[in-house]
C-alpha positions as CSV (number, residue, x, y, z in Angstrom):
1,X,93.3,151.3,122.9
2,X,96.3,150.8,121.1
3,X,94.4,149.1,117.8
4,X,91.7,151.8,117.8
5,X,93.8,153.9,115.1
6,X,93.9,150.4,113.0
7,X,89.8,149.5,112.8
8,X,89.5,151.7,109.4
9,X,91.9,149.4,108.0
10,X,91.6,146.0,109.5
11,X,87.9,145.6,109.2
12,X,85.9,144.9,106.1
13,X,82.8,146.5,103.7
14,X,80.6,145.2,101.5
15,X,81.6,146.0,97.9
16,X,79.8,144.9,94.5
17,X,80.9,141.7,92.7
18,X,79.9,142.9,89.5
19,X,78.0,146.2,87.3
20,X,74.4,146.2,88.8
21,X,71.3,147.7,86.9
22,X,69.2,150.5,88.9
23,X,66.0,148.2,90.1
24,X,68.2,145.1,90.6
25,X,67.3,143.1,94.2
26,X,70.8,142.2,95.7
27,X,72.2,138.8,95.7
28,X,74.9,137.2,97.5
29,X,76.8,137.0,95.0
30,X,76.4,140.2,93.9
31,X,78.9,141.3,96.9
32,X,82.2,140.8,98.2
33,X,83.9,141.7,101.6
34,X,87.3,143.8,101.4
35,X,88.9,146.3,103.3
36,X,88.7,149.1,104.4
37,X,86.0,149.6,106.3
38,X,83.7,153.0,105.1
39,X,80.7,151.6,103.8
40,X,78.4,149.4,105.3
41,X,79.8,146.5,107.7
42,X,79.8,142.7,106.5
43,X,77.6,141.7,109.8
44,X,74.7,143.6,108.1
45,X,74.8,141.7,105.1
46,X,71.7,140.1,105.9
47,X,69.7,143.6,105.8
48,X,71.3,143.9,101.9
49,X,70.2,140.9,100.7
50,X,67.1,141.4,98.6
51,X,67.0,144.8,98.8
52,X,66.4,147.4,95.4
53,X,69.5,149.0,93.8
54,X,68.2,152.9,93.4
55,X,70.5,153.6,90.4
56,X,73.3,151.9,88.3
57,X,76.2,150.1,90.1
58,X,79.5,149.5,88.9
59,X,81.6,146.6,90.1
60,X,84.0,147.4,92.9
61,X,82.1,149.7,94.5
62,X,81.7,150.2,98.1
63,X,78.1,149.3,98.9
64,X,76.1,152.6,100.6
65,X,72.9,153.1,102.4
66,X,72.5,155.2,100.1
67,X,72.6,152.4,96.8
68,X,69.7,150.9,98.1
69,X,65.9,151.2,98.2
C-alpha cells in the first residue's frame, strides 16, 4: 500500500529515440524506456514493434496508442 502513490514515478514508458516520419513501421531502436510512466508500458513493447506511425514523431516523445496504426 504504502508504494502505490510512487508507481507513476517509479515505472517506465516507451518514448521515441529519434524524429519519426508519419508511415514509418517502429523499430527497436526507434524507442527508449524512461520514466514516468503515462504512456504505454515497456512489457508491451512487443505489440509496438512493427507497427505504422499515423503522423510525424518527434524524438522524446512519449509513445501513445494513439501514434500508432
Amino acid at each position: 500500500k504504502s508504494e502505490i502513490k510512487n508507481i507513476g514515478i517509479v515505472r517506465k514508458s516507451i518514448f521515441l529515440s529519434k524524429d519519426i516520419k508519419e508511415g514509418s513501421l517502429t523499430q527497436i531502436e526507434d524507442l527508449i524506456m524512461k520514466r514516468p510512466a503515462s504512456g504505454i508500458s515497456p512489457m508491451d513493447i512487443r505489440s509496438i514493434i512493427g507497427r505504422r506511425v499515423a503522423k510525424d514523431l518527434k524524438e522524446g516523445k512519449i509513445l501513445n496508442n494513439s501514434d500508432l496504426i
